[in-house]
N, C-alpha and C positions, 0 to 999 in steps of 0.2 A: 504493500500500500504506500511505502513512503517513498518507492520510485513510481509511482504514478501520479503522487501529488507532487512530487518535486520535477514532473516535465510539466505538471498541469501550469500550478501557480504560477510560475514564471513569465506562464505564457500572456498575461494579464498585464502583465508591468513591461514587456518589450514594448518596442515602440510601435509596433503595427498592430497588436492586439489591444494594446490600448487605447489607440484613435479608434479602432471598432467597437470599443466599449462608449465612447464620446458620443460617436455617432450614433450609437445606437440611441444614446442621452436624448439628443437632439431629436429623434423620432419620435422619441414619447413626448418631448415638451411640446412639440409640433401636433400634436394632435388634440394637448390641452390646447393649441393656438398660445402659448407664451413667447410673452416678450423677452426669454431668456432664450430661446434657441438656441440664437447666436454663437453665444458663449462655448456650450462643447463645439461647434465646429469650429470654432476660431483656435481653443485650444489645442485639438486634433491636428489643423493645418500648422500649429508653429511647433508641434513635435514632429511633427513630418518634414517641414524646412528644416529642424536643427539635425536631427535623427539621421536625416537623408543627406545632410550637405557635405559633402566630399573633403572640405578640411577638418571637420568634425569626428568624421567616420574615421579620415585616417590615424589623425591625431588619438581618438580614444582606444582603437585596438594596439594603436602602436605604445601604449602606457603600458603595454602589457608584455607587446615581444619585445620591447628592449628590456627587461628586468635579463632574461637572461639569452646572451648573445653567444653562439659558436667557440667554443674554442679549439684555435688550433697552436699546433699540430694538438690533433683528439688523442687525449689520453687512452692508454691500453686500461682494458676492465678485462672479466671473465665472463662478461653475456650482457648483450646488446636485450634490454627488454624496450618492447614496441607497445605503444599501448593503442587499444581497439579504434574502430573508427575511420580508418585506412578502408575499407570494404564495402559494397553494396554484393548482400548475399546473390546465389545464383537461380532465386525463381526466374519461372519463364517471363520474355523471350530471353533471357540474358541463358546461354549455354555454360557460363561458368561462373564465377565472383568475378567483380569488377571494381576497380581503386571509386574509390568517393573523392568529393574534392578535395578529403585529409589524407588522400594515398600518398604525398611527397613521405607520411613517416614511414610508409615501406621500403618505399624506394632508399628514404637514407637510412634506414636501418640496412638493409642490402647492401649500400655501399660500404659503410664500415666495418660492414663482416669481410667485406671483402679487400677490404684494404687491409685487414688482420688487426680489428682493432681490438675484437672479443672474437674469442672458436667458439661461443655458443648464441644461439637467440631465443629470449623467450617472449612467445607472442602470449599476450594479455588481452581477454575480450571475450565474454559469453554472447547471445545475442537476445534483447528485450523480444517479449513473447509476442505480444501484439504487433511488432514488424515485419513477423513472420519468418520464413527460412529454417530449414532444418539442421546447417552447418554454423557452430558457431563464429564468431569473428575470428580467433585463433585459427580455427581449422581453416577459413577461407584466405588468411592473410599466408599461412604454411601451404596451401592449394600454389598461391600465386610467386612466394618464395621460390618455390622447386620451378618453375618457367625461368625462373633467373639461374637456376643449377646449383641451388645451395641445399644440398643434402639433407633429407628429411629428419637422420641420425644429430642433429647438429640444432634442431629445433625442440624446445622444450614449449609442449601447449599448456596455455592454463585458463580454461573454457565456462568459469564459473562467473566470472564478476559483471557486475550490471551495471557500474558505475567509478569512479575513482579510487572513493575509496577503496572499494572489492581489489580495484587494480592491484592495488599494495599489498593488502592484508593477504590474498590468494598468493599474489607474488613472493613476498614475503615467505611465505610455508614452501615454497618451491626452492626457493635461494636457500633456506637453511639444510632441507631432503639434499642438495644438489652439493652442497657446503661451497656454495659462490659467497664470496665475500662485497664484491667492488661490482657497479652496473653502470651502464650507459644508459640514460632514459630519454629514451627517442617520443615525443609525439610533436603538436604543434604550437608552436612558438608562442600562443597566445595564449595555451591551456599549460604551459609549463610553470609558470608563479604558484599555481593549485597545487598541479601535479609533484613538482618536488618537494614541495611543503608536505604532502600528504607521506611521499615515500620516507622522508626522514624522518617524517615521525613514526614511521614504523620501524625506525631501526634500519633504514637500509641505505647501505652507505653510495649514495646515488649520483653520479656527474649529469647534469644537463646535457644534452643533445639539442638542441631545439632546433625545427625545421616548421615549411609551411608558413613561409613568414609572408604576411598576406600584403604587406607593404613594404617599402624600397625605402633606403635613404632620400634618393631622388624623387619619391613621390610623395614625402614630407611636404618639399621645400619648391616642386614644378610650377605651381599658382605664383609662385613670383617672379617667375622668367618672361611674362608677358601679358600683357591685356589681354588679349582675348583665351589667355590658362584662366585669370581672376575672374572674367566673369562666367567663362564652364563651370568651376568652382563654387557658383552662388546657387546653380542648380540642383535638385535632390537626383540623387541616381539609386538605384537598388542595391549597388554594390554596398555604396556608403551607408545604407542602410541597414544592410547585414553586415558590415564591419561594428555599426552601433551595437546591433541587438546582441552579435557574440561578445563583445567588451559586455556588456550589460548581464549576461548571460554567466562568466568567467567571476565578475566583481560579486552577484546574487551567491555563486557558488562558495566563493571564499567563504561570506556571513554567515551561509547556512554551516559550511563545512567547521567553521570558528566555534558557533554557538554550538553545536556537537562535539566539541573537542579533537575533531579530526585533524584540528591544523597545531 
């Protein structure tokens, strides 16, 4: 129950479920004929300029992937954990799993196996039941691993967890069966402030990886290179708008995860 109310709530306070909730406001005053309609859709429309505006968007998801940046040369660990989310399971028509648009942490979890950064990878990811699918995220992220020729031998699944924290806690019982000491924790740039806070506090002594970084230096700072950047810029786009709602999304998680003691 408290992973169906923690996709649910959320969903109320993003910026698009909330102008639907305004809106909705506004129908009913509208049919008392009030002089306050107005009001929700006014407010609706200036979280959707702010939510949506492209220096906005960028700016608030990037409060998150800069906490932690790449390091190189990437230190040597004893297993590369990926954590879920990389996949779209393989109902039809799709013939197999397919990368989601957080697959870059497969992809760079692959690469630094393959650079010999860690001789093991543990894939991390059950799959939520009402998404459907019969293969969990682990299974389908180790499916698309061996495409890249990295030996099935060499992969450790752990097919339980339904959330972050699960991530760790399952993890965790895997690394100590396994006696790994040191990990690389691969996911996305923007979900890594949660993610390594959670793993440390379970004891696991975790380097950042961070990948999927959804914005650029250069995309900070492009609005100033020219008039016609500054006024694209004043415009809402969808992008900017799901760079808002996952910042929004990552910050909601921390609180919850805080007030739980998870962090």
């Amino acid at each position: 129950m408290f992973l169906f109310i923690s996709k649910l709530l959320p969903l109320f306070v993003y910026p698009l479920g909330l102008s639907c909730l305004l809106l909705v406001w506004a129908l009913w005053l509208s049919r008392k004929r009030s002089r306050k309609t107005y009001l929700p859709i006014l407010l609706a429309l200036i979280i959707i300029l702010i939510a949506g505006n492209p220096i906005f968007g960028k700016y608030a998801i990037a409060s998150l992937e800069h906490q932690y940046l790449p390091i190189t040369p990437t230190p040597k660990a004893e297993a590369i954990v990926i954590l879920g989310g990389a996949t779209r399971n393989n109902e039809s028509p799709r013939i197999m799993p397919d990368l989601s648009d957080r697959g870059d942490r497969l992809i760079y979890g692959a690469k630094l196996y393959m650079e010999g950064a860690a001789p093991k990878i543990v894939l991390t990811g059950g799959r939520v039941p009402w998404y459907g699918g019969d293969a969990s995220e682990a299974e389908s992220m180790a499916t698309i691993l061996e495409l890249f020729g990295i030996p099935r031998e060499d992969m450790i699944l752990e097919s339980r967890s339904l959330n972050t924290r699960d991530n760790a806690v399952y993890t965790q019982e895997i690394l100590e069966r396994e006696k790994i000491k040191k990990v690389l924790l691969v996911t996305s740039a923007a979900h890594m402030p949660r993610s390594i806070a959670i793993f440390r506090r379970a004891n696991i002594d975790a380097i950042p990886a961070p990948t999927d970084f959804m914005v650029s230096d250069r995309n900070l700072v492009e609005y100033r290179h020219s008039s016609e950047a500054r006024i694209l810029n004043l415009i809402p786009s969808s992008d900017s708008l799901d760079y808002t709602t996952q910042a929004i999304k990552e910050y909601i998680g921390i609180i919850i995860y805080r007030l739980k003691g998870w962090l």
